[in-house]
ZAMARGU-4260 file (C-alpha; in steps of 0.2 Angstrom, whole numbers, plus 5000, padded with zeros to 4 digits):
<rodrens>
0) 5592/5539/5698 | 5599/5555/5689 | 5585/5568/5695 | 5575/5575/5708 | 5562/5562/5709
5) 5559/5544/5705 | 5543/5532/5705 | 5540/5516/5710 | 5527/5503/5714 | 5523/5491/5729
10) 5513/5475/5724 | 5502/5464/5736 | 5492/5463/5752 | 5493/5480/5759 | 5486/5480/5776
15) 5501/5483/5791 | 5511/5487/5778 | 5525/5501/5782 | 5537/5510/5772 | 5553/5521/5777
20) 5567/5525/5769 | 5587/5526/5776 | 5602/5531/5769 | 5614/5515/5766 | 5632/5524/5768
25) 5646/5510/5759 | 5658/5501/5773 | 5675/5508/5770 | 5684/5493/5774 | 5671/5481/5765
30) 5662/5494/5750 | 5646/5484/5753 | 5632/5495/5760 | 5628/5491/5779 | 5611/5478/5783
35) 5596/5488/5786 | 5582/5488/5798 | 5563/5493/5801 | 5566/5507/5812 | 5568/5519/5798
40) 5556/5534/5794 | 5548/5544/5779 | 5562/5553/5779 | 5581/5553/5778 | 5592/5569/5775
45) 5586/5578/5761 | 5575/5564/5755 | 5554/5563/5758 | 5545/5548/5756 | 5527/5549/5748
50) 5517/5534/5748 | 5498/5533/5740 | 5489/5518/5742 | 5477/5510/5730 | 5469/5495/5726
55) 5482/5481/5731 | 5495/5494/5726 | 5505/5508/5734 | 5514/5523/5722 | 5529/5525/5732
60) 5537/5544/5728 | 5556/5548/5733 | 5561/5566/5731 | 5574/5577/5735 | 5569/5591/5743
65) 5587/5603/5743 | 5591/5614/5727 | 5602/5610/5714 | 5608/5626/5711 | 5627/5628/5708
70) 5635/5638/5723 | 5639/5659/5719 | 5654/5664/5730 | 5647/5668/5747 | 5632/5656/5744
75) 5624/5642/5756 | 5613/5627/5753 | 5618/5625/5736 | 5629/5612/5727 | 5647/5618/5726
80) 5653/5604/5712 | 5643/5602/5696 | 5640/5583/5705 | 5630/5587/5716 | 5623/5571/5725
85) 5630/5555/5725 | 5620/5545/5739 | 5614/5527/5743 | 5595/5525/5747 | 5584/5511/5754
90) 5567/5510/5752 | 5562/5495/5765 | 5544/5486/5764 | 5538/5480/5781 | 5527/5474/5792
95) 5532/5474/5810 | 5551/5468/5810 | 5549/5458/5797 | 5556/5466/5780 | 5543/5463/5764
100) 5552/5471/5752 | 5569/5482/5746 | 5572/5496/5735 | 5590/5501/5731 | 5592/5518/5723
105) 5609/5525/5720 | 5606/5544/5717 | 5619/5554/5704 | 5612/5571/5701 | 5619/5584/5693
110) 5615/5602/5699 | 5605/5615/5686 | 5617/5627/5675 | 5617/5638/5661 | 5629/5634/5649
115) 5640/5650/5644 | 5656/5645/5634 | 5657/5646/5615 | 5647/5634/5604 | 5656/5621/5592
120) 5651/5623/5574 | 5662/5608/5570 | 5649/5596/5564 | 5647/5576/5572 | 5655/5564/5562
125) 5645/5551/5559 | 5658/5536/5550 | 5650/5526/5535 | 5638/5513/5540 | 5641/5500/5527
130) 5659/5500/5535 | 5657/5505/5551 | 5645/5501/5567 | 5634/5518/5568 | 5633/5513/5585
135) 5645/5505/5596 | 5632/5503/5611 | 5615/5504/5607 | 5609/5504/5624 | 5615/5521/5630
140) 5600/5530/5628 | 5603/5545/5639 | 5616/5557/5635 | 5626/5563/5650 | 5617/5550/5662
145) 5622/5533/5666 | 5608/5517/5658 | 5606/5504/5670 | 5610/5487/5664 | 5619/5495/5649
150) 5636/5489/5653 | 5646/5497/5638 | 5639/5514/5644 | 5656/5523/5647 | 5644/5536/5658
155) 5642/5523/5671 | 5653/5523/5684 | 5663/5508/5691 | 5654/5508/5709 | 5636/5511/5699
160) 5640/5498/5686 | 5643/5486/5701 | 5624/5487/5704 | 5619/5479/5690 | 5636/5469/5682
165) 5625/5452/5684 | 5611/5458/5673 | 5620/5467/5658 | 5609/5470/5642 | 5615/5454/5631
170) 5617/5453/5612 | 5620/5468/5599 | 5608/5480/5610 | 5621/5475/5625 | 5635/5482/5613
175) 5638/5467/5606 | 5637/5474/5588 | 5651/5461/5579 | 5645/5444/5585 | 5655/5429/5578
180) 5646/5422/5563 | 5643/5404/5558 | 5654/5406/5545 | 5670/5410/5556 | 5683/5397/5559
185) 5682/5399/5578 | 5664/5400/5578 | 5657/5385/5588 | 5638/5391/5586 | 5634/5380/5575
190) 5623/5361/5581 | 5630/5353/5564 | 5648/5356/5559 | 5648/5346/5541 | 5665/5339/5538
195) 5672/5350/5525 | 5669/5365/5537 | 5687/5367/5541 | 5692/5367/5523 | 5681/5380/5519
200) 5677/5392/5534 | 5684/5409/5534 | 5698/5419/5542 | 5694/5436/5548 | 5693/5447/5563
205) 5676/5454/5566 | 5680/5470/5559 | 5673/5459/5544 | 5657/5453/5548 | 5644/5448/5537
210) 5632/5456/5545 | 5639/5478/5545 | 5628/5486/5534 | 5615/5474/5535 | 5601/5487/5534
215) 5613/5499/5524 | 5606/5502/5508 | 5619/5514/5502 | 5607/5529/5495 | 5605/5545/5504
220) 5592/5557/5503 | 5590/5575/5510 | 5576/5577/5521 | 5564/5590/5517 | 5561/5605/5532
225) 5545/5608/5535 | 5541/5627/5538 | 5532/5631/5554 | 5524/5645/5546 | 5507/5643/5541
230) 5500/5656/5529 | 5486/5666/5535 | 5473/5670/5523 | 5458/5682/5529 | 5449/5682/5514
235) 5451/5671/5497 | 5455/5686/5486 | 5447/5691/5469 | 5455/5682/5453 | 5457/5691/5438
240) 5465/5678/5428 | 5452/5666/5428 | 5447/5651/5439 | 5458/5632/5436 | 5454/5616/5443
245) 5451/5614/5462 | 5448/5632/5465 | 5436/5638/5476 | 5424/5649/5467 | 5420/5666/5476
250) 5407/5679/5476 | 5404/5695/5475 | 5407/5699/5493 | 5424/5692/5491 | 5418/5674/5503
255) 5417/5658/5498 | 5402/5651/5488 | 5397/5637/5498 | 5386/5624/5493 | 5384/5607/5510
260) 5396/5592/5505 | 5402/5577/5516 | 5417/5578/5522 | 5431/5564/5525 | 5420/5557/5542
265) 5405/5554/5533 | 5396/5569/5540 | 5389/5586/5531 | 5399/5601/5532 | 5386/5617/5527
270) 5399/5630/5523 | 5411/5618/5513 | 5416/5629/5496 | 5414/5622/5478 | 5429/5620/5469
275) 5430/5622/5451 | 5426/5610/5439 | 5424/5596/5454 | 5404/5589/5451 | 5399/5580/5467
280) 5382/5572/5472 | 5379/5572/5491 | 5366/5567/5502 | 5363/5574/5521 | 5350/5570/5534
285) 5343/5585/5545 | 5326/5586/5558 | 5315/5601/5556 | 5325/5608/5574 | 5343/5607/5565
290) 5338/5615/5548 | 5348/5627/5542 | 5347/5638/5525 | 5362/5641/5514 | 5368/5656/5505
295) 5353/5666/5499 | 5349/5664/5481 | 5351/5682/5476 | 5372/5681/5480 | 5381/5685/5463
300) 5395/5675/5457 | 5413/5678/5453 | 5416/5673/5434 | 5435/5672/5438 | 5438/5691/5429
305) 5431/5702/5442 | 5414/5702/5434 | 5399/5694/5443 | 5385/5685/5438 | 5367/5681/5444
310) 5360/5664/5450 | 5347/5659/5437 | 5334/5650/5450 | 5320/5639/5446 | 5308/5635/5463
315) 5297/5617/5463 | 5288/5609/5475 | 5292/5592/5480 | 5274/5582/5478 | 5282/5565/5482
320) 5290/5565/5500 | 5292/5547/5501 | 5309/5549/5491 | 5316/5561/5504 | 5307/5557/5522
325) 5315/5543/5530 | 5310/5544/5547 | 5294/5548/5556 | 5290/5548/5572 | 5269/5547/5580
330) 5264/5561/5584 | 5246/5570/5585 | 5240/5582/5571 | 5235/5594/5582 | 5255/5595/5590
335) 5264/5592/5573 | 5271/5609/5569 | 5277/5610/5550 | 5289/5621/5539 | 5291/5623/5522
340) 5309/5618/5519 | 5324/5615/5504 | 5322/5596/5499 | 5334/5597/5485 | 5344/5608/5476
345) 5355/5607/5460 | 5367/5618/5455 | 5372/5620/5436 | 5389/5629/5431 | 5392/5634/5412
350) 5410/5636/5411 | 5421/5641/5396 | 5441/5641/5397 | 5442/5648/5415 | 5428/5658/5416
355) 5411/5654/5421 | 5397/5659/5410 | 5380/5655/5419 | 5373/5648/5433 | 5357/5638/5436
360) 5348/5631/5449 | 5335/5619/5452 | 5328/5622/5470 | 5316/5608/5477 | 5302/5613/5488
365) 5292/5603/5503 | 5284/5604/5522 | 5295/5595/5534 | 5288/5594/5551 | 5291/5590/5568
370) 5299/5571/5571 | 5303/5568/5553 | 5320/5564/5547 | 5326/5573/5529 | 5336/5568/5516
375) 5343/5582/5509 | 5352/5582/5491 | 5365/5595/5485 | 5370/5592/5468 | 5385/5601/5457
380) 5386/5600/5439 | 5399/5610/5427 | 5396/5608/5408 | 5406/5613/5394 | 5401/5628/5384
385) 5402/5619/5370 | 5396/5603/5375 | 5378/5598/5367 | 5363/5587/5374 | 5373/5585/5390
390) 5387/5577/5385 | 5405/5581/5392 | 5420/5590/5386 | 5432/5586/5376 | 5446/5589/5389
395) 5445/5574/5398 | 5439/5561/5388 | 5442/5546/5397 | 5436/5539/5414 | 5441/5547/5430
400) 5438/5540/5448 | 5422/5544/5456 | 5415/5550/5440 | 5396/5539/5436 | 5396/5526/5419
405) 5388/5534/5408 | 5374/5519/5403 | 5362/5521/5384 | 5347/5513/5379 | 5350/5512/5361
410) 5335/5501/5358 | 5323/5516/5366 | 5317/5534/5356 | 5328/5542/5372 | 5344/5534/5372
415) 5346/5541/5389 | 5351/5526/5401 | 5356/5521/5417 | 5368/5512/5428 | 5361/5511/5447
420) 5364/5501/5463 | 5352/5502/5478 | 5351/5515/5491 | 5343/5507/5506 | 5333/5517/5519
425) 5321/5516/5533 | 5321/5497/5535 | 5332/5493/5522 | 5315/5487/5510 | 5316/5484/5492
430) 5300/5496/5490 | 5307/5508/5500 | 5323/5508/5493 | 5333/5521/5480 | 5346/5521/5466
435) 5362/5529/5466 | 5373/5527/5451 | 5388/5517/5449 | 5405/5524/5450 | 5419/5522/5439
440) 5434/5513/5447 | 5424/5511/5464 | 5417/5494/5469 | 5401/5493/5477 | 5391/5480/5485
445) 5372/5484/5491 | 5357/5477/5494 | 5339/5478/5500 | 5326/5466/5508 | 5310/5456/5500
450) 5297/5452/5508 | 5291/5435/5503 | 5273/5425/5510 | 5275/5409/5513 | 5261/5404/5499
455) 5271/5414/5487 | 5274/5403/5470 | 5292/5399/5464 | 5289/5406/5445 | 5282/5423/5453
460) 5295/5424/5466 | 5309/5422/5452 | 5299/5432/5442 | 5299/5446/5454 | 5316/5445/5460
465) 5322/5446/5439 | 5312/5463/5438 | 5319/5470/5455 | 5339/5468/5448 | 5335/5473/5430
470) 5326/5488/5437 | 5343/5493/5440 | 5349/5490/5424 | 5339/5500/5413 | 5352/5502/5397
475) 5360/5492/5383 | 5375/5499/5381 | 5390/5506/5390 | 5400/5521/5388 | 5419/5519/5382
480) 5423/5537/5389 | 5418/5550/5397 | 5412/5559/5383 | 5404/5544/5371 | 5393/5551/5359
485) 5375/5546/5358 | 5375/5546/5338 | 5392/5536/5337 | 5388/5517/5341 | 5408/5515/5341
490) 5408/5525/5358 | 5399/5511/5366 | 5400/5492/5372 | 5384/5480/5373 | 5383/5473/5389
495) 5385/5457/5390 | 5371/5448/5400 | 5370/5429/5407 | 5356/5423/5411 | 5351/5415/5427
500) 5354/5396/5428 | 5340/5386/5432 | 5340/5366/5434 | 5323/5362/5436 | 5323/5356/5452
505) 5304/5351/5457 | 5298/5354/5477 | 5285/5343/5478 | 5273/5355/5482 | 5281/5361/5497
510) 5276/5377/5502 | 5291/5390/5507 | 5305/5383/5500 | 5312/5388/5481 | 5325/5382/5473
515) 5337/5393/5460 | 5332/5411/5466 | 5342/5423/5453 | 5346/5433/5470 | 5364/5438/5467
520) 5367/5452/5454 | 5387/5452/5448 | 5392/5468/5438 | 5411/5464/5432 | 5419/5481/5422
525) 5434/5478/5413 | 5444/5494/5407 | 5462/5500/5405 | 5473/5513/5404 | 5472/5522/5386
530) 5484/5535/5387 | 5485/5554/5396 | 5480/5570/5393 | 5488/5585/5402 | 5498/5570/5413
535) 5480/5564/5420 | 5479/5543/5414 | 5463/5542/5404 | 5455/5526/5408 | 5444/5516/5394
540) 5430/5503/5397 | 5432/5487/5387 | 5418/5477/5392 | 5404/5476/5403 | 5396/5460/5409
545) 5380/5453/5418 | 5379/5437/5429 | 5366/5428/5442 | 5370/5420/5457 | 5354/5410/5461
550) 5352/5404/5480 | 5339/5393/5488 | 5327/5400/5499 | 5318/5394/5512 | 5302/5400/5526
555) 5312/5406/5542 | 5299/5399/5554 | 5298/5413/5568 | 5292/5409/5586 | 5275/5401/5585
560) 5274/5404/5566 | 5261/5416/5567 | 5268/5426/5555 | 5267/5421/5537 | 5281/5433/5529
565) 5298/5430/5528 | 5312/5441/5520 | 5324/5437/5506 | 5339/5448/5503 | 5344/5451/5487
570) 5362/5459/5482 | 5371/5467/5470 | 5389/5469/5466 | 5401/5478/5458 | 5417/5474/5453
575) 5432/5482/5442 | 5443/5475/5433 | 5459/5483/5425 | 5468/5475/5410 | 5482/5481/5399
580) 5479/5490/5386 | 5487/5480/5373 | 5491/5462/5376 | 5510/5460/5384 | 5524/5455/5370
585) 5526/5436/5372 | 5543/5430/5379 | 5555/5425/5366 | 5565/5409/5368 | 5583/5418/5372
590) 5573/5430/5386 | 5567/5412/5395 | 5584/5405/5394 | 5592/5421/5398 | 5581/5423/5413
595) 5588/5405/5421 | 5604/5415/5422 | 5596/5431/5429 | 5602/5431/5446 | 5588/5445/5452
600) 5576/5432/5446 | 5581/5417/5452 | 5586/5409/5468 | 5602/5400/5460 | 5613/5412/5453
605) 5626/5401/5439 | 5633/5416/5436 | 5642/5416/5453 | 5645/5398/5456 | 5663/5402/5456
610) 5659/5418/5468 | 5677/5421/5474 | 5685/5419/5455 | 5671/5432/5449 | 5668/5449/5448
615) 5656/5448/5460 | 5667/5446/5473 | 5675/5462/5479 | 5682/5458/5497 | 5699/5457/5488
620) 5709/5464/5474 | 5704/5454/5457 | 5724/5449/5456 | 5723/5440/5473 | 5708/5431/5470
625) 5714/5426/5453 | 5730/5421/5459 | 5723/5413/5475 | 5711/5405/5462 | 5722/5399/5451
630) 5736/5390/5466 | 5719/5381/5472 | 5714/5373/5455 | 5734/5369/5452 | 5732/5360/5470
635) 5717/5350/5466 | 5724/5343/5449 | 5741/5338/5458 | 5727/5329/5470 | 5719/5321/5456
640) 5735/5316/5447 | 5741/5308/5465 | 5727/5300/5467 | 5727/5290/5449 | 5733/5272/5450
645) 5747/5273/5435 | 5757/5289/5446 | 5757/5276/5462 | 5766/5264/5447 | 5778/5279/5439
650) 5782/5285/5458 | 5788/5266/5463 | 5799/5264/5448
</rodrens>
């Protein structure tokens, strides 16, 4: 131990068990420490021994209970060497005479100082890893201290090293850092010598081994410092220059317009600012005891040149509270208590440049009373100024992540279509159910439950499920961007649509059982990467496409059968698909052949049969391979020549 306390843990039955500790002074004649008995205490010298029990356990504590302060001139009870103690300890386990357990501790402590002399600024030298072990003993973990087991710590001791020499660390984290490698002539690692081994393993000292710089990569980088100041801003400050992307849009008191949006846990953050130009759709449950209102409506708006703006707000009242009330508990009429509350609200901003030109608001109205649950909906919309009929700018054109496909109907007066996927609720029914729009780039798989009677005829039942998925579909035609134009049929892909397959299987009149239900919707989106604008990839959709899955479904038979419903679940998914823009260049004949000879391709490298006689090679001087080389290939031809019949015939004459 190297400080003023140590821990440790007895195992096993506990009952009549006693500890003490001694201290074990070495034989001089010997250097063993002398045989200990039961007879000790809690205490030896300066050292306590604390002990709490548990269950099948004890916590022993050793402490050291003098200071470690160095020794001022005319001073007592202090350390008067920077070593301060350098003791032996036992910690004996008994019960009655007989000795359970034993604890060695050799104690090294240092006392407590202040250092006082100059300071080096000569910087560490660390040597070149691809040439050199960084470190030469990877166990010594501690500076200044001695590692037990770490026998190529050159803190430790000789007498402290002697408590553990038969238990060293083993391998490169023992210090072993240049084992011998297979390779090596006087390597005898290997289970299968082959027999040309001898004539082709390698001289060198391990200085030279294979495995320095393993993990070296060769390329440095200069780590950025991170500043521990953290800018403090009281108040977000008025722009003059106009807002840009992302920035949070202020109001005439100089705070934060907030509007309620979800944050990374899923949950809904009331004071969350709206940034600029960022449209979000959120959704948040609330009870009539944890309502809150936001900003009022009469706050003014920053337009981003110190000028401010009022709210244009339209109030309606909500007459369909299905759509938002998910969750009611019984309760009397007489006890209901009941508030009139926001259900909705959607925020429109009209922006131009960096400036924001108008604001309107659409605020739904509705009673929300006591054991109902609310889903709230905050929506925020910026349009261009010079954007018509809804459509978007012409910034961005393309796609961007999160963003909703825009869906037409261009078989319809209103070519205003939609692209949805279910929104489950209460029990997760299809009549209960809502839509939200599908995002760009974001797969999605949902879902809802149909109830189905047991009497319920196959033709109907497909019939009905048909309806419930193209419900969701209610559009011809897919946007290829962002901003696809309504009059321009070229800014649009037809969706392609398969229909459910059907075999005509017959039942036999069974009731509760139908074959080939179209219960699976598959959306697949293919799109690419068209280009950038202002560095931000724009993103195309190429084609749009409709499948079935059909599944078999049969009456789950409940206890007793009493009940003649069942449920069948029916799914839809969405899946994207990206594609290159442009179909790759096919490979040429020379660029297949070429890549045989690719060393960074291919697993055999031809280039480097002949490693050492390459450039590849770079152990040695190019000379002294080539020269090496070149006595080899003389050797083997004066071989090959021996070893011919006619020069046995020449050499006898």
């Amino acid at each position: 131990m190297s400080g003023p306390r140590v821990n440790s843990f007895f195992l096993g039955n506990s009952s009549g068990v006693n500890f003490s500790i001694i201290l074990s002074p070495r034989d001089e004649e010997t250097g063993k420490l002398q045989l200990a008995n039961c007879s000790g205490s809690k205490r030896a010298g300066d050292w306590n021994l604390d002990v709490t029990p548990g269950t099948n356990t004890f916590k022993v504590t050793v402490s050291l209970s003098r200071t470690l302060e160095l020794c001022l001139p005319n001073a007592t009870e202090c350390c008067p060497s920077p070593l301060c103690v350098v003791e032996a300890l036992q910690v004996l386990a008994c019960r009655g005479s007989v000795m359970l357990a034993q604890l060695l501790i050799q104690a090294e402590i240092f006392a407590n100082s202040s250092f006082t002399g100059n300071v080096s600024e000569n910087a560490t030298i660390i040597p070149n890893q691809a040439f050199k072990p960084l470190g030469s003993c990877p166990c010594n973990l501690t500076a200044g201290a001695c590692d037990v087991r770490c026998c190529c710590d050159l803190e430790c001791a000789p007498d402290l090293q002697q408590l553990f020499s038969g238990s060293c660390f083993t391998g490169v984290f023992g210090g072993d850092v240049n084992p011998p490698f297979d390779q090596l002539c006087s390597s005898q690692s290997m289970e299968y010598t082959p027999e040309w081994f001898p004539f082709l393993c390698v001289q060198s000292s391990l200085d030279n081994t294979p495995f320095l710089g393993y993990f070296y990569h060769g390329s440095t980088s200069t780590p950025e410092v991170p500043s521990f100041k953290i800018p403090l801003q009281t108040s977000p400050g008025k722009p003059f220059t106009g807002y840009t992307e992302g920035d949070p849009i202020i109001t005439e008191e100089d705070e934060y317009f907030t509007v309620p949006q979800q944050s990374m846990a899923g949950q809904c953050v009331g004071n969350a600012p709206v940034a600029y130009r960022h449209n979000f759709d959120v959704k948040c449950l609330t009870s009539l005891e944890s309502y809150k209102e936001g900003l009022p409506r009469d706050v003014r708006i920053n337009t981003g040149t110190a000028d401010f703006i009022q709210q244009n707000v339209v109030y309606r009242t909500i007459t369909d509270r299905g759509k938002f009330i998910t969750e009611s508990e019984s309760l009397h009429a007489a006890e209901v208590l009941c508030q009139n509350v926001t259900f909705a609200e959607h925020y429109k901003f009209i922006w131009k440049d960096k400036n924001i030109e108008q604001v309107n608001v659409t605020v739904f109205l509705g009673s929300l009373c006591d054991g109902e649950i609310l889903t709230q909906r905050f929506t925020v919309e910026f349009l261009s100024l010079r954007s018509t009929n809804g459509e978007k700018p012409f910034e961005k054109p393309g796609y961007q992540a999160g963003k909703p496909v825009r869906a037409a109907n261009m078989n319809a007066s209103d070519p205003l279509g939609s692209l949805n996927i279910w929104q489950p609720a209460g029990r997760g029914l299809c009549a209960s159910a809502t839509y939200r729009p599908v995002l760009f780039g974001v797969d999605s798989y949902s879902g809802c439950i149909l109830e189905v009677d047991i009497n319920e005829d196959c033709s109907l039942l497909r019939g009905n499920v048909t309806e419930k998925l193209n419900a969701l579909i209610q559009a011809t035609h897919i946007g290829k961007r962002d901003n696809s134009s309504y009059s321009d049929l070229n800014d649009w892909v037809e969706i392609i649509r398969l229909d459910p397959f059907s075999s005509n299987v017959s039942t036999g009149g069974l009731k509760g059982i139908c074959p080939d239900i179209p219960a699976n919707l598959n959306i697949r989106i293919i799109f690419a990467k068209v280009g950038a604008v202002q560095g931000i990839p724009q993103q195309q959709i190429l084609a749009v496409q409709i499948s079935y899955s059909t599944v078999l479904w049969q009456f789950q038979c409940g206890l007793g059968c009493k009940n003649t419903l069942s449920f069948l679940p029916i799914t839809a998914s969405v899946q994207f698909i990206e594609v290159p823009a442009q179909p790759p260049i096919p490979v040429s004949r020379y660029q297949k052949i070429y890549a045989e000879f690719d060393c960074n391709q291919n697993d055999v490298c031809w280039p480097q049969l002949l490693y050492p006689l390459t450039r590849f090679y770079t152990g040695e001087p190019y000379s002294q391979c080539l020269a090496k080389g070149l006595l080899l290939a003389f050797l083997v031809l004066l071989a090959a020549i021996m070893s011919n019949p006619w020069f046995s015939k020449l050499w006898n004459r």
